[in-house]
N, C-alpha and C positions, 0 to 999 in steps of 0.2 A: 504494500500500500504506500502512495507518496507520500511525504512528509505534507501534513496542511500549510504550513509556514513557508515553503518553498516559493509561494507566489509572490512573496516580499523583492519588490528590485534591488540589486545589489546594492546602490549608492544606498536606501534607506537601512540597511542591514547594519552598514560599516560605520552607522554614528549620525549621521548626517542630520538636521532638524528639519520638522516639519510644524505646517502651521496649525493653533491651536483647532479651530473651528474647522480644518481640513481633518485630523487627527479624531474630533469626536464625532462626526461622520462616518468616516471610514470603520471608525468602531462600533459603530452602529447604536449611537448614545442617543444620536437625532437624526431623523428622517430624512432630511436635505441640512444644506449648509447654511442654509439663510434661516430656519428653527435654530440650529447652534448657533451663531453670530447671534440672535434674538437673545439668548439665554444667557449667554456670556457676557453680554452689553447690561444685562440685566440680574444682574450680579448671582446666577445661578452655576454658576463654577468659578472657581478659584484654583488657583495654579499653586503649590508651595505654601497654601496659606493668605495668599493675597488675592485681591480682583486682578484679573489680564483684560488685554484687551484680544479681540479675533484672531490678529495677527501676531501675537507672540509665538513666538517658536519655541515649540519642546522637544525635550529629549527622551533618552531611555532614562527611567529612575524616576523622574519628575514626578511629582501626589498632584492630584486630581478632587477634587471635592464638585461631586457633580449632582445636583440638586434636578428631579425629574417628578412633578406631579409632588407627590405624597412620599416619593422613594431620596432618599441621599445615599450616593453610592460615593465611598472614598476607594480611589485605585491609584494602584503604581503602572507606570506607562514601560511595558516590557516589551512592546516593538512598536516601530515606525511604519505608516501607510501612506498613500494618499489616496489609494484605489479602495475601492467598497468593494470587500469581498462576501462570500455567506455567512453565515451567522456561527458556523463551526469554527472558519476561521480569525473571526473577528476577536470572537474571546482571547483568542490567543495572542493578541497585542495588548493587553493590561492585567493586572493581577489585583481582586478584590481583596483590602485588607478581611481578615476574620472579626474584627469588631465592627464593622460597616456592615459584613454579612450576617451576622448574629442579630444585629440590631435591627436590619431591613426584613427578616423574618419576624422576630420576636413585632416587628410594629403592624406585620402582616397578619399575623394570626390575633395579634388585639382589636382591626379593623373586621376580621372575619367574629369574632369575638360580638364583637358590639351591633356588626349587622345583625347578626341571629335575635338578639334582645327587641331590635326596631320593632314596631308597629306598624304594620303595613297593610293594606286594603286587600280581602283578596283579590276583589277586581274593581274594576273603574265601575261608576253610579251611572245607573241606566238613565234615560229621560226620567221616567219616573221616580227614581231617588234622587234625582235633581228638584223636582219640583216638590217633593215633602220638604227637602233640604231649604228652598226655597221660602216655602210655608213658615219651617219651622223659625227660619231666621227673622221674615218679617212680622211673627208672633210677640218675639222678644222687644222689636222697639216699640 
């Protein structure tokens, strides 16, 4: 079986940087590149600790604190891209710390958690329980 990793071009293999919002793309953190530039402008990743802007370039090594919906993913950037590969290979350019992974479950199953408690309708109000609903409200004033 081929190595997944082999599709990396040589210049990015040997060190070379690439650009922030190019890099979380290709890793398949966001959709297209202009969602990443969105997020990045918009202080939902940070490089090292700091805000970047689009254009900084990273390396191998470099922390990542990547804020996604409801999810914070902190990762170490262990290869270099700028091509969007499938989603087997994509993993394979950063390494999620185990406290970021622990945490992004543990917040997961508190959401699953507090779903189940909700109150929920079991289906939408037909005409007719619109208009009792109706009834019942202009009772009140």
């Amino acid at each position: 079986m081929a190595d997944p990793g082999a599709h990396l071009p040589p210049a990015e293999a040997t060190g070379a940087k690439v650009r922030l919002d190019k890099w979380l793309w290709a890793a398949r953190f966001f959709k297209t590149r202009q969602l990443a530039i969105e997020a990045i402008n918009g202080g939902k990743v940070h490089l090292n600790g700091q805000r970047a802007k689009p254009g900084k370039e990273i390396g191998i090594g470099a922390r990542l604190e990547i804020t996604r919906e409801r999810e914070v993913w902190e990762v170490v950037v262990e290869a270099l891209n700028t091509q969007r590969r499938p989603a087997r290979e994509a993993v394979l350019l950063y390494r999620e710390t185990p406290e970021s992974q622990a945490r992004r479950e543990a917040d997961a199953a508190r959401r699953r958690d507090e779903k189940s408690f909700a109150n929920e309708p079991a289906h939408r109000p037909s005409k007719r329980d619109r208009r009792l609903i109706h009834r019942f409200k202009q009772s009140l004033d």
